[in-house]
N, C-alpha and C positions, 0 to 999 in steps of 0.2 A: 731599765734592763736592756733597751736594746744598744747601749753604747757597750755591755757588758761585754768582758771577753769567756767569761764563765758564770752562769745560772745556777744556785743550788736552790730546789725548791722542795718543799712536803710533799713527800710523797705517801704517806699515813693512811690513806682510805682510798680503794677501789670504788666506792658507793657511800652515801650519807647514812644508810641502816648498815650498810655492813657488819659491823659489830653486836647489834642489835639481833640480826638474822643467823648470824654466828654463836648463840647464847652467851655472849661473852660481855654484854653491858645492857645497860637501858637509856643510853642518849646519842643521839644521832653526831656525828660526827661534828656538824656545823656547831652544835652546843659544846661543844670543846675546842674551838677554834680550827679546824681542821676544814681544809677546802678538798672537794673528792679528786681524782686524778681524775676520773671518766665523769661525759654529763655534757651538756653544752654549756654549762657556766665553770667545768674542771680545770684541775691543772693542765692537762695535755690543753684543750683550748682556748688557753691563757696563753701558754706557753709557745701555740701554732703564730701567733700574732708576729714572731720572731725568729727571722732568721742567722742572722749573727751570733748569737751567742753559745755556746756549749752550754746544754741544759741539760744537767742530776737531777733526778727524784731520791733524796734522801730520808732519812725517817721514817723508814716503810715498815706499816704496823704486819706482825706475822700472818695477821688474818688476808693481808692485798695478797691478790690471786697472781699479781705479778712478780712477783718472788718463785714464782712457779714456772721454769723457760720453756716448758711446752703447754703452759696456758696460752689462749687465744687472748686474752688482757696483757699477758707481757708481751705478744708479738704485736698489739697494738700500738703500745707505749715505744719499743722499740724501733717501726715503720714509720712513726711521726718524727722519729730524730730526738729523743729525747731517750738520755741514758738510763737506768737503775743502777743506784751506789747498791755496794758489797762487804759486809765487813774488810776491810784491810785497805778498801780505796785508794790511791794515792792518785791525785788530782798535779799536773803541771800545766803552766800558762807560758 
């Protein structure tokens, strides 16, 4: 990833209960293959390991609180240097 000139990673889950806590499932994200964005094992700090590359969080499940631009999780996501895709995205390298 860090030879990459563009990062697109999952961005699907704020928290491993999230959806859980949301009445909206009964399995923890990990059980669905989904890595959380926040957490010290998340995407953001996966993703701090790297500076070169432009990193998207794509796949963003509607429950991630960073879909929300004056939640304090999107201005997180955002400070670290890491984008949030939008419907309509268009990505050039």
């Amino acid at each position: 990833m860090k030879d990459a000139d563009c990062v697109m990673m999952d961005g699907t889950l704020w928290t491993d209960d999230e959806m859980i806590r949301a009445g909206l499932g009964t399995s923890l994200g990990s059980e669905m293959g989904h890595l959380s964005v926040s957490g010290d094992d998340g995407m953001l700090a996966l993703l701090s390991q790297f500076d070169k590359p432009r990193k998207v969080l794509i796949h963003i499940n509607n429950t991630n609180p960073i879909l929300d631009p004056d939640s304090p999780e999107h201005h997180a996501v955002r400070e670290s240097g890491v984008e949030i895709a939008f419907d309509g995205m268009e990505i050039q390298i």
